[in-house]
N, C-alpha and C positions, 0 to 999 in steps of 0.2 A: 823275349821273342818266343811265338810259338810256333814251333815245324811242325805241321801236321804232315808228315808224309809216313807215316807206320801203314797205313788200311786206305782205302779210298771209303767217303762216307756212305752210309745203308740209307737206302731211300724210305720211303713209307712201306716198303710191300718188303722188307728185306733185304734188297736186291744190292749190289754193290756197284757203284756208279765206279764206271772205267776210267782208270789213271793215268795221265797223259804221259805217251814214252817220254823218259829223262831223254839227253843229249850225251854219249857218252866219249868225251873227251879220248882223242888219241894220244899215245904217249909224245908224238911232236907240239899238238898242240898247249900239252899242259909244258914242256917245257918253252914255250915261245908266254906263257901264262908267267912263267916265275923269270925269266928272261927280261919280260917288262914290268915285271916289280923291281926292280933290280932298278931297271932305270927310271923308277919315282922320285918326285923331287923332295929332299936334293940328295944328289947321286951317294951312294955309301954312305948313306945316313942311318939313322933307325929304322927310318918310316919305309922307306925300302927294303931295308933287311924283315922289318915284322910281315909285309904281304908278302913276302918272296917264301919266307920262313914256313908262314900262315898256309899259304897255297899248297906248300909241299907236303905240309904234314897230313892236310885236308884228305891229298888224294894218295898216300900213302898209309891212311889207317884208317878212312872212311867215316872219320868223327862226323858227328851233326857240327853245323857252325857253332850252335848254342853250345856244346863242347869244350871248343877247344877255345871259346872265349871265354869262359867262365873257368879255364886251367889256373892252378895255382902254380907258384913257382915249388911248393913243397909236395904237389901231382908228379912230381917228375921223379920216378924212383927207377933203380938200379934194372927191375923187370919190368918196364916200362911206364903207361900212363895210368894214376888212379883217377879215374871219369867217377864223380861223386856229383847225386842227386841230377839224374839223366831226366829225360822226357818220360819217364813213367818210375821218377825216384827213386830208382837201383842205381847201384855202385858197381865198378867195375872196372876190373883190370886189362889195360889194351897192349899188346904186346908191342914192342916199339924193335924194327930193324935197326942195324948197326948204324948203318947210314942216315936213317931217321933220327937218331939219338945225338950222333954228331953233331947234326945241322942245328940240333934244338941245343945242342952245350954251346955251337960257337954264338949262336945266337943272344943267351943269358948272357955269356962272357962282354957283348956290346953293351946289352942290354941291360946287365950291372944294377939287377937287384935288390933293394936294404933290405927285404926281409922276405923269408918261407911264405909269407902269404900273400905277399903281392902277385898280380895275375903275371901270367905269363907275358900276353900280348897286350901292348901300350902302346896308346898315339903318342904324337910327340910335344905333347905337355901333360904325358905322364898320367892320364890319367886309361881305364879299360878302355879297350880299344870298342868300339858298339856296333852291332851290326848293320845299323844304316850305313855308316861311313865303308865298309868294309864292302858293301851290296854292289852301293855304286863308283867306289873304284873295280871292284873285278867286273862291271858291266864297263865300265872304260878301260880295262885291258883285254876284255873278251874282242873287243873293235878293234884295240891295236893289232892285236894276235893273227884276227882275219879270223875267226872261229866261222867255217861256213856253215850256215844251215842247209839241214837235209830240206829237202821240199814237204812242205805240209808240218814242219813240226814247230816249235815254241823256239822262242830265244832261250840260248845256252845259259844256263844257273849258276849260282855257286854252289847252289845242294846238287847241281846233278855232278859233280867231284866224288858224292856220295856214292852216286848208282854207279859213277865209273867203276869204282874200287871195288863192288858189290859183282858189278856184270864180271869182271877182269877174276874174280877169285872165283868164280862159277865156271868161266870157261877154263879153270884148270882142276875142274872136280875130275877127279880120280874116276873111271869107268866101273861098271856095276851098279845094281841097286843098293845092296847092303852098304856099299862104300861112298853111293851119292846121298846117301840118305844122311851118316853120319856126316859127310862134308856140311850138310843143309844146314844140322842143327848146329854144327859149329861155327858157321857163319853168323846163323842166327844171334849166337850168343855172343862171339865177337861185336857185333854188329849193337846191340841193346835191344835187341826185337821183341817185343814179348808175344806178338801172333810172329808165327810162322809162317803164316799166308804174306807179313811184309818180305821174308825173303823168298817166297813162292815167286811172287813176283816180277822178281828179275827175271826169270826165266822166260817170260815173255816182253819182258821189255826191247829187248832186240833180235833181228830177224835169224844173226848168226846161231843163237841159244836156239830159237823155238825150232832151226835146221837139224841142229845134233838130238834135240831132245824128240824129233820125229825119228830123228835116224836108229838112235838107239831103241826108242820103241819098233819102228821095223825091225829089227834084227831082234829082237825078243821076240816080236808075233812072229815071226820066221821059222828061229831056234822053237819055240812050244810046238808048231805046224810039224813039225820033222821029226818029234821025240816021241 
């Protein structure tokens, strides 16, 4: 599979063609997302536990799908995920929360392994799970779920899990420039970015961001006006 979503493409003149806002999932709606994996058929089986699994980890560490379906079972190490041969062939360590790690142990323990290199996530005749199959079941839990559209925008993605994670660690960047800057490039590198302009991005992708990020530019052109 190929995600092009790092840059929107340059036209003839340079110019960078505008990237359609993601959809960025509420925390009730991605639980009502893995709620109805849960209930795939047939009920506590695999096939359920691997989307439920899948979904959770998605919008908990912001992988690409191409990611975390090409994870090996021997990826899964003690400080979390080794993402090996990304979208621009780097390697990288993604730090997995407690409750992230859990979900991914009880999930091997069904899921019952023979070997370090078997993928992670399997349909259920065992073979990689693929991302067409995975596309259009989360577009047929996106319906169950009731995911409403904003007016004027696109139907809800499974990459836009990605910008959820992305928008959601931004709006807890620490206040300051020297300290929003450092958050920036840490995201960035969390994230696999190799332009900075894909994490620039977010910053405009929803209306909450582009409010704070006026706001705090007011109150800098304020604070300079006054000193």
């Amino acid at each position: 599979m190929n995600n092009r979503h790092e840059a929107p493409p340059a036209n003839h003149f340079g110019a960078r063609k505008k990237r359609r806002p993601p959809h960025i999932y509420s925390p009730d709606e991605i639980s009502l997302l893995i709620i109805g994996a849960l209930q795939l058929r047939p009920r506590n089986g695999l096939r359920s536990q691997t989307y439920a699994t899948l979904i959770a980890l998605l919008a908990t560490t912001g992988l690409r799908i191409s990611e975390a379906l090409n994870l090996k079972v021997a990826d899964i190490r003690k400080d979390g995920l080794l993402v090996r041969e990304t979208k621009f062939k780097k390697t990288r360590l993604v730090p997995l929360h407690d409750t992230a790690a859990a979900g991914l142990e009880r999930y091997l323990k069904q899921r019952r392994p023979i070997s370090m290199d078997d993928p992670v996530f399997i349909c259920d005749r065992g073979q990689p799970l693929q991302y067409s199959a995975v596309r259009d079941t989360f577009d047929r839990l996106v319906n169950k779920a009731g995911v409403r559209l904003t007016p004027g925008m696109h139907r809800p993605r499974l990459h836009d899990l990605r910008h959820t994670f992305a928008v959601r660690a931004l709006q807890t960047c620490p206040v300051g420039r020297s300290r929003t800057g450092k958050h920036m490039v840490a995201l960035a590198t969390y994230m696999g970015h190799v332009n900075i302009y894909a994490t620039y991005w977010y910053l405009e992708a929803t209306a909450d961001l582009m409010r704070d990020v006026a706001a705090v530019g007011e109150m800098f052109l304020s604070d300079g006006a006054q000193s």
